[in-house]
PLY file of the C-alpha trace (Angstrom):
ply
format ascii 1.0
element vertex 313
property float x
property float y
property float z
element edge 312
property int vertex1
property int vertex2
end_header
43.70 133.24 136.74
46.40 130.87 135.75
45.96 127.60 135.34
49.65 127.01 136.52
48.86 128.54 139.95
45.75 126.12 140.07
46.96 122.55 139.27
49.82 124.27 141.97
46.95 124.03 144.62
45.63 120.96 142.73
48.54 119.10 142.97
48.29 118.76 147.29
45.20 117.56 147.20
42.79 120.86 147.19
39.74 120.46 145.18
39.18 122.54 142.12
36.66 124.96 143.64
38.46 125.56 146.72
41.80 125.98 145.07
39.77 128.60 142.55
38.93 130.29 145.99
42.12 130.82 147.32
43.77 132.19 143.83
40.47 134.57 143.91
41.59 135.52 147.36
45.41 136.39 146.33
46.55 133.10 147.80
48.79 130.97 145.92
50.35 127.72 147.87
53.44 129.76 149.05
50.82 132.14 150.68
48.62 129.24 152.11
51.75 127.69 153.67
52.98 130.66 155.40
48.97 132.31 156.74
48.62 131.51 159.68
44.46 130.21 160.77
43.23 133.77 161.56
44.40 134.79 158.30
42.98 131.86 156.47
39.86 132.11 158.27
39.25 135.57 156.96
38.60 134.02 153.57
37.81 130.63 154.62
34.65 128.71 156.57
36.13 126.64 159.05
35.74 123.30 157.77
37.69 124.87 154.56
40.37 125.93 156.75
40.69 122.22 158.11
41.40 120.88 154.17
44.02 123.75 153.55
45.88 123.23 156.57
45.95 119.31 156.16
46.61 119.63 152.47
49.00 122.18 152.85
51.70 119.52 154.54
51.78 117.33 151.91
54.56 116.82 149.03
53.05 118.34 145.80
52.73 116.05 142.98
54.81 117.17 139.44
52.52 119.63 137.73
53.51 118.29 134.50
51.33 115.03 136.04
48.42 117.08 136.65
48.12 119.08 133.53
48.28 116.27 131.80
45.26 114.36 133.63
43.73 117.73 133.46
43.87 118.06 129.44
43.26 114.28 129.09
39.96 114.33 131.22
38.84 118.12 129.80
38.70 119.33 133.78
35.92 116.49 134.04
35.23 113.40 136.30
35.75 110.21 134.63
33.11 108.49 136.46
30.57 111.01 135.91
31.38 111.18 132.34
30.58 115.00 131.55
32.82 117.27 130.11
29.97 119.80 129.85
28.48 119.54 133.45
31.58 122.25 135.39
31.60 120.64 138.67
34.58 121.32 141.15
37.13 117.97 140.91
39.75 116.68 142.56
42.77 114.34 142.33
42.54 111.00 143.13
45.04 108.04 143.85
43.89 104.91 142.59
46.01 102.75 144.88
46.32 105.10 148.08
48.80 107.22 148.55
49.40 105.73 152.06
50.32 102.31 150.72
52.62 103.00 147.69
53.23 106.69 147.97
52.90 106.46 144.28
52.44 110.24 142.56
52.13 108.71 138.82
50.30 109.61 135.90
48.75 105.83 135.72
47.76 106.16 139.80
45.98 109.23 139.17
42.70 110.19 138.42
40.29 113.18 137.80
37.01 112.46 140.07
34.31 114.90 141.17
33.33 115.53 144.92
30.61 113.04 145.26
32.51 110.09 143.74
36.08 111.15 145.18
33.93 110.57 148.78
32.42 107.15 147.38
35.95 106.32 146.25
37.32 106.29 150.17
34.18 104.70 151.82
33.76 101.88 153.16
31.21 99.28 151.87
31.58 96.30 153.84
27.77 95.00 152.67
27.08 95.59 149.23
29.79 95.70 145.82
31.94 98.66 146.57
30.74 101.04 143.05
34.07 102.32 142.58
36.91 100.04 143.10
40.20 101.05 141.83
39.76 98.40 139.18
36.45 100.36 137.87
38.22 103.53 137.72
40.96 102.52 135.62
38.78 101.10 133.16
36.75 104.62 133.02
40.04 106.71 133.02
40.90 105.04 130.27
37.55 105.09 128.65
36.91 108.56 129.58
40.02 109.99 128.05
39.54 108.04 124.40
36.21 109.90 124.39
36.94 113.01 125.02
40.35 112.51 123.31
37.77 111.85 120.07
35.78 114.57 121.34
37.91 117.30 121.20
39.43 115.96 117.38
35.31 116.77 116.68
34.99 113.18 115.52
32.18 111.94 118.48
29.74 113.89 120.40
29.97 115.23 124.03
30.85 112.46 126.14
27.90 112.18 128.62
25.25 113.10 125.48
25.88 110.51 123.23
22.47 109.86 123.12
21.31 113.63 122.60
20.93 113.97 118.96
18.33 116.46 119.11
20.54 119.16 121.12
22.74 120.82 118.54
25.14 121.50 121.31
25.51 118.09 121.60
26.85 117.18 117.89
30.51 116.23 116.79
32.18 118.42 114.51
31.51 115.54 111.81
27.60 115.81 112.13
28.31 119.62 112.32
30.04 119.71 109.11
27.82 116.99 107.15
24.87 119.41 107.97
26.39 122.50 106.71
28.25 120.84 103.94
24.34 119.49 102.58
23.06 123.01 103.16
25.96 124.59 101.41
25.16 122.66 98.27
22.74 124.73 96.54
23.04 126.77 93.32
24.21 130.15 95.51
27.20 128.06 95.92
27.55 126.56 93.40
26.11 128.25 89.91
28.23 130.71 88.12
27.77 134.10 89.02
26.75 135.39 85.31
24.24 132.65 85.40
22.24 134.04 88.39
18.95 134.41 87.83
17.56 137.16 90.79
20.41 139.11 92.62
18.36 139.97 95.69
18.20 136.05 96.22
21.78 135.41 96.06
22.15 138.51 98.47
19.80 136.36 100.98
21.16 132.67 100.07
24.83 134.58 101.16
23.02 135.62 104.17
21.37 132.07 105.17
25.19 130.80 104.49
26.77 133.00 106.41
23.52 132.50 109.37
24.67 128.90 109.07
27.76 128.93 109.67
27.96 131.26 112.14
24.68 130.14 114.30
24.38 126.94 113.15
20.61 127.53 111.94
19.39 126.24 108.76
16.21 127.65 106.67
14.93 128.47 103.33
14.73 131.14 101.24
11.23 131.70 102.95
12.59 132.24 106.52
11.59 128.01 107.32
13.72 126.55 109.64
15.19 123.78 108.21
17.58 122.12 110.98
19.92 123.22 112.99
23.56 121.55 114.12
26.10 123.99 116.49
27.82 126.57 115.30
31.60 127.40 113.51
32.55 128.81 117.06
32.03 125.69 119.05
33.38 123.43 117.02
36.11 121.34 119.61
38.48 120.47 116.64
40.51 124.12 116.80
42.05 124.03 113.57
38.73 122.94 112.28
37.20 126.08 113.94
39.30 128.50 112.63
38.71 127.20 109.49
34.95 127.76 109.60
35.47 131.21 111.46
37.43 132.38 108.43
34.61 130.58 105.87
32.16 132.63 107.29
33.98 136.42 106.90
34.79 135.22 103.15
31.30 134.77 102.31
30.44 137.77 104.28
33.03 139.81 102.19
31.15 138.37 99.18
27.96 139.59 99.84
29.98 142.77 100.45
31.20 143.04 97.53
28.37 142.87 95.16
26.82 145.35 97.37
29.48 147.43 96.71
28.67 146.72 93.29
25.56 148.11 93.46
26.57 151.39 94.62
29.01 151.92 92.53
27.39 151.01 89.81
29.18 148.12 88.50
25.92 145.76 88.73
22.66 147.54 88.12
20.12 145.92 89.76
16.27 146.47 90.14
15.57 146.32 93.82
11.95 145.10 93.48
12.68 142.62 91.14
15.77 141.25 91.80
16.77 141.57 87.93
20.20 142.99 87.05
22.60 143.91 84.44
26.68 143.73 84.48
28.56 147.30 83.73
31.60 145.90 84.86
32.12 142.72 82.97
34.79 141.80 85.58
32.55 141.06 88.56
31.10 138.04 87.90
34.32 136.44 87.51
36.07 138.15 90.76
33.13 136.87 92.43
33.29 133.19 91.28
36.94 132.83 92.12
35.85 134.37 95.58
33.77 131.77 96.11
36.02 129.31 94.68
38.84 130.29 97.62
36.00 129.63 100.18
35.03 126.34 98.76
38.34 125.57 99.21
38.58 125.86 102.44
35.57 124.29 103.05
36.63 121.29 101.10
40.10 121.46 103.00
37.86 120.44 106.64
35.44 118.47 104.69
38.06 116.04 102.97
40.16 115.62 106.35
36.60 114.72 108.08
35.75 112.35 105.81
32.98 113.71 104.02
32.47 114.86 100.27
33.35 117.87 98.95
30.75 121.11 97.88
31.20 122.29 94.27
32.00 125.37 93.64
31.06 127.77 91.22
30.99 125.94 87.54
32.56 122.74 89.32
0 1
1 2
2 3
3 4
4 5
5 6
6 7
7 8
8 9
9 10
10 11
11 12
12 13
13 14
14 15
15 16
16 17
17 18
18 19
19 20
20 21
21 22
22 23
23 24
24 25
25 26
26 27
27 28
28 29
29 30
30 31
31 32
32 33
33 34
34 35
35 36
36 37
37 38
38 39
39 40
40 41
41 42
42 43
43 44
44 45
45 46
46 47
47 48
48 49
49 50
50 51
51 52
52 53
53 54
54 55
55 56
56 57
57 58
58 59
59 60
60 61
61 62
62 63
63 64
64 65
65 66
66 67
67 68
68 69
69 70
70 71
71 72
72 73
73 74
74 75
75 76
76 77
77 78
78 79
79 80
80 81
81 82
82 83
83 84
84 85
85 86
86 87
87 88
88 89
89 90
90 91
91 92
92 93
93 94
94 95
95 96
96 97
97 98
98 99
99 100
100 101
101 102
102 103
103 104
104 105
105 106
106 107
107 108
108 109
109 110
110 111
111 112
112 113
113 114
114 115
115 116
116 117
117 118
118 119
119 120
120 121
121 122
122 123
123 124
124 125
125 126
126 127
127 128
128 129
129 130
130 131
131 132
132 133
133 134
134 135
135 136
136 137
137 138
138 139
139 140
140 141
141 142
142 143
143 144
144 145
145 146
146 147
147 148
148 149
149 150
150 151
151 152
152 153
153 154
154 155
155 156
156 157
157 158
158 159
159 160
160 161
161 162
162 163
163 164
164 165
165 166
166 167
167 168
168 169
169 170
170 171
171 172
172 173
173 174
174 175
175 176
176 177
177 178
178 179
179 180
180 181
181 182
182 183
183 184
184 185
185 186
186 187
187 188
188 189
189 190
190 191
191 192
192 193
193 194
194 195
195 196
196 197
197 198
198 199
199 200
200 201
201 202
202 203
203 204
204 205
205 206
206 207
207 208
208 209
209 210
210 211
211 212
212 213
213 214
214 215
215 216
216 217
217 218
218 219
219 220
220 221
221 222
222 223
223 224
224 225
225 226
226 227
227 228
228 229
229 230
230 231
231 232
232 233
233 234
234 235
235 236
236 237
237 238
238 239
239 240
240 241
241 242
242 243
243 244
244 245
245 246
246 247
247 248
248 249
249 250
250 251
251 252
252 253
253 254
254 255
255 256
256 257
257 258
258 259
259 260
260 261
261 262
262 263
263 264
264 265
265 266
266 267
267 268
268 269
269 270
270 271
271 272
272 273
273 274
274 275
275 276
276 277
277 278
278 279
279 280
280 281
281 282
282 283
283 284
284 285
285 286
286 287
287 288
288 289
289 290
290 291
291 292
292 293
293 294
294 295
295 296
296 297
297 298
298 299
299 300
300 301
301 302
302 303
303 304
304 305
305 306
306 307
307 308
308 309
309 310
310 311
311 312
C-alpha cells in the first residue's frame, strides 16, 4: 500500500496500525471523511470508530513533515529506541497542539502507543518520565543513531549491546569480518599457482556462502563466525555492492567449471590435480577476480578498513 496514502491518515492523528487498517479496508481519508458510522463500523470496533471520527475533523499536518519524521526515526519510537521491534506509532506534539497549534517538524515526534499515552498523563506525584524536554533530547538522539545506522556505520539502535546476534552488527563489523575471511590464498594467489582445483572450487563456494549468508567456516565445513549477510546490509549502495560481489565470484566458480567440461582445464576429480589446455584461463580468471577485489576494495576503503589483495597483489 502506499506510503503516501498512510502518512495521509498519519498526518490527523491516526496511529500507524489503524491507519494500515483503513487503507487495507479501501479507505483512504477522503473515504473516512465522507462514511458515515454504520459504514465505518462495518470495518471498525467501536472504540476505533470513536478515534476516526474525532481524528477525522482535524487539519492534516504537511505530509512533507511527516515523511520526513518518518525516514528520520525509521517508522520507530524514539523513546523506545527500536528500529527493529515493528510496533504501530503515532504522531506526537511536543508542545500541544491546543496551546500553540504548532504543526512543525521540531514540535513533532514519532512515539509508540504506550509512551504516546504516558506522554498526555498526568503525574501530579512522582517525575513525569516523558516531559517534552526528555523527548526532544531522544528525538534528537534517536535520529543521529539511526541516521548512523542506516549509513551501516553503528549497530541497530536498541542492540548496541548485542554483539553476539549477527543481525545486530553495523555494516562496518559486517565488512571487517568478511574482508578478514576474504583474505586467504583463494583470493588472493595466482590462479596458475593453485595447488588443488577442487579446493579453490570450495574456497569460491565458502566466499560466495559468506557473503551471501553471512556464515564463515573452513575448508573442513567448521564454523568459523558469522556477521549478517550482503542483503541486509542498511548502507544501500553498500549492499548493492556486495550483492553484485557475490554473482562475480559465483560466475568464477562458473567458469572454471566450464573449464572442465570443455576441456580447457583437465582436472582429476579425486585428487584435485590439474593441467591447463587453454593457457588463457588462468589469466581470464585472475583479472576476474581482480574486478571483484575491486569492488570489494571500493566499500572497504569508503568504510574505513584495509583493502584484500588480489590475485598476485
Amino acid at each position: 500500500m502506499s506510503r503516501d496514502l498512510l502518512t495521509n491518515l498519519l498526518s490527523v492523528g491516526l496511529d500507524s496500525a489503524l491507519a494500515q487498517k483503513a487503507l487495507d479496508a479501501g479507505l483512504t481519508l477522503t473515504k473516512l471523511r465522507e462514511a458515515g458510522t454504520k459504514e465505518l463500523k462495518a470495518s471498525f470496533f467501536d472504540n476505533e470508530v470513536k478515534l476516526i471520527k474525532a481524528a477525522v475533523k482535524r487539519k492534516e499536518i504537511d505530509d512533507a513533515v511527516i515523511l520526513q519524521l518518518v525516514q528520520k526515526c525509521d517508522w520507530s519510537c524514539c523513546i523506545c529506541w527500536k528500529v527493529d521491534d515493528r510496533v504501530p506509532v503515532i504522531l506526537h506534539h511536543i508542545v500541544p497542539h491546543s496551546k500553540t497549534a504548532d504543526d512543525s517538524y521540531d514540535n513533532l515526534v514519532v512515539l509508540c502507543l504506550n509512551h504516546h499515552g504516558m506522554a498526555h498523563s498526568k503525574w501530579e506525584i512522582s517525575r513525569h518520565p516523558t516531559t517534552p524536554e526528555l523527548i526532544k533530547s531522544r528525538k534528537s538522539e534517536f535520529e543521529e543513531a539511526v541516521a548512523g545506522f542506516k549509513k551501516g556505520t553503528r549497530p541497530v539502535p536498541g542492540r548496541e549491546g548485542d554483539g553476539k546476534d549477527p543481525a545486530s552488527h553495523s555494516d562496518v563489523k559486517a565488512l571487517t569480518l568478511i574482508a578478514g575471511f576474504l583474505s586467504r590464498p583463494a583470493v588472493s594467489r595466482s590462479f596458475v599457482a593453485e595447488g588443488n582445483m577442487q579446493d579453490f572450487l570450495r574456497a569460491m563456494q565458502d566466499v560466495i556462502r559468506t557473503l551471501n549468508t553471512g556464515i564463515m567456516k573452513t575448508r573442513e565445513g567448521d564454523e568459523i563466525d558469522r556477521t549478517k549477510a550482503g542483503r541486509q546490509f542498511t548502507n544501500p549502495t553498500w549492499r548493492e555492492r556486495l550483492g553484485l560481489l557475490s554473482k562475480n565470484f559465483d560466475s568464477i566458480a562458473e567458469r572454471v567449471q566450464l573449464a572442465v567440461r570443455n576441456n580447457e582445464l583437465q582436472l582429476d576429480p579425486v585428487s584435485g590435480f590439474y593441467s591447463f589446455n587453454n593457457c588463457m584461463l588462468p589469466d581470464e580468471i585472475d583479472a576476474a577476480r581482480h574486478s571483484a577485489i575491486r569492488l570489494l576494495n571500493s566499500v572497504l576503503f569508503e568504510a574505513g578498513i584495509d583493502p584484500v589483495r588480489g590475485p598476485g597483489g
